[in-house]
C-alpha positions, 0 to 999 in steps of 0.5 A: 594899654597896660598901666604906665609908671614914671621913668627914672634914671635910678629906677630904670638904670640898666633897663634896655629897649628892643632896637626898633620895636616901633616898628615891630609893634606898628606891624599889627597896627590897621590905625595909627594915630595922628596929630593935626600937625602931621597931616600934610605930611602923613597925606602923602603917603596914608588914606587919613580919617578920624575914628571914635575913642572906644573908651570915651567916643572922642574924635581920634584923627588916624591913619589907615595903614591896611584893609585887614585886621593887624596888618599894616601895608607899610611894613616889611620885613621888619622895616617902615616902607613909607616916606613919613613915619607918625610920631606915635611910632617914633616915640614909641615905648615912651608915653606922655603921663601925668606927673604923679608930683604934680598934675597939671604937668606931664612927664615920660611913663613907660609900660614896664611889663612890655616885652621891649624891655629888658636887662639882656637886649637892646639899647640901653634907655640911660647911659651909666652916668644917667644921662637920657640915650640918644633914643630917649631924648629924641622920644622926649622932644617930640612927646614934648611937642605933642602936649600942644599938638594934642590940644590942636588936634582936640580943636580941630576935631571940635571945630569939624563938628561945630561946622558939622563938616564930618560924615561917616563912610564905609570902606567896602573891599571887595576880593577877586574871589568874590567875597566882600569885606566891610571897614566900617567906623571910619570918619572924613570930611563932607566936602559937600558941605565944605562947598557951602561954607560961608566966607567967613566960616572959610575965612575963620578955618583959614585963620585957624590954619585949618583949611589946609589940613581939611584939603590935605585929608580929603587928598589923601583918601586917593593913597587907599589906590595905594593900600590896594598896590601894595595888598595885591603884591602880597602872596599871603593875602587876597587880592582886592578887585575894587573898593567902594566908598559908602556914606554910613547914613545910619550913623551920625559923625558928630 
């Protein structure tokens, strides 16, 4: 990501942002990233895993949205085809920062260098008497709630691994022309350990509010059946005769 600056009413006044570049941006976009908060509903619709920060190695909870580098299954003609749409394309091109004033708190940067903004096209970001849009103000009330939602999907994810409730797999595609492809880096629960938890560790993830989501995620691993669905009704890409899941025991979740 290319580095934020504080949106402002004064500076940015007149600036303007493509109408649905949310979207657009998603379409290249194999992971999405989630919250904790978002995983009973995003498992409905995508496969949910976590994968590891590149910058840091941290736990990143993600959905994935296609077999194929920069592509997303969920999109289509420009438009989101799927029931639930992640908050992190909803808020997109607003991002949480540190306030330079201050920096135990947050407020909204932008990437100025974007291709989304501009003075010519799109919706305008404030209103000439420099009251926030409709768009941007619905940004901020969830960019405002993700500061929580953060932190629980920190915990989480740190509660997983102190249970060491997390295993590696390996997602193996293999085509109908015969070629294989490997997506590797992809991070779920081990139910089998789930399966030997004491009461009290179920008990201490059930008071947490964590057992659902954990369900939830083990669940959604069946909407790759669906990732499948939709790559085969595409002529431009190749057909998928069978997946398999492979456990990675050469790399360690935690």
């Amino acid at each position: 990501m290319s580095e934020l600056v504080e949106l402002s009413s004064t500076q940015h006044k007149g600036l303007k942002v493509r109408v649905n570049c949310g979207v657009e941006v998603a379409a290249t976009q194999q992971i999405v990233k989630l919250r904790v908060n978002e995983v009973g509903r995003a498992a409905g619709s995508f496969p949910i895993f976590f994968t590891r920060n590149a910058q840091d190695g941290g736990l990143v909870l993600s959905a994935l949205t296609s077999f194929e580098n920069r592509q997303n299954m969920f999109v289509k003609d420009g438009q989101w085809q799927s029931t639930y749409q992640p908050s992190a394309i909803q808020t997109f091109p607003f991002f949480l920062m540190r306030s330079a004033s201050d920096e135990n708190s947050y407020t909204i940067g932008i990437d100025e260098k974007s291709p989304v903004f501009s003075k010519q096209n799109g919706e305008l970001i404030f209103e000439e008497n420099g009251k926030a849009s409709m768009q941007l103000s619905r940004a901020k009330v969830l960019l405002e709630a993700d500061i929580q939602n953060d932190i629980h999907t920190f915990a989480f994810g740190k509660e997983l691994e102190k249970l060491a409730l997390l295993k590696s797999i390996d997602l193996v595609v293999q085509y109908q022309d015969g070629t294989n492809q490997n997506i590797t880096g992809l991070i779920t629960i081990d139910e089998d350990k789930m399966n030997v938890l004491s009461p009290e560790q179920l008990h201490g993830l059930n008071q947490q509010g964590y057992l659902v989501q954990i369900h939830a995620m083990l669940i959604s691993i069946y909407q790759l059946n669906l990732i499948i669905q939709k790559q085969n009704s595409r002529s431009d890409l190749p057909k998928v005769a069978q997946l398999k899941i492979e456990v990675a025991k050469d790399r360690a979740a935690g």
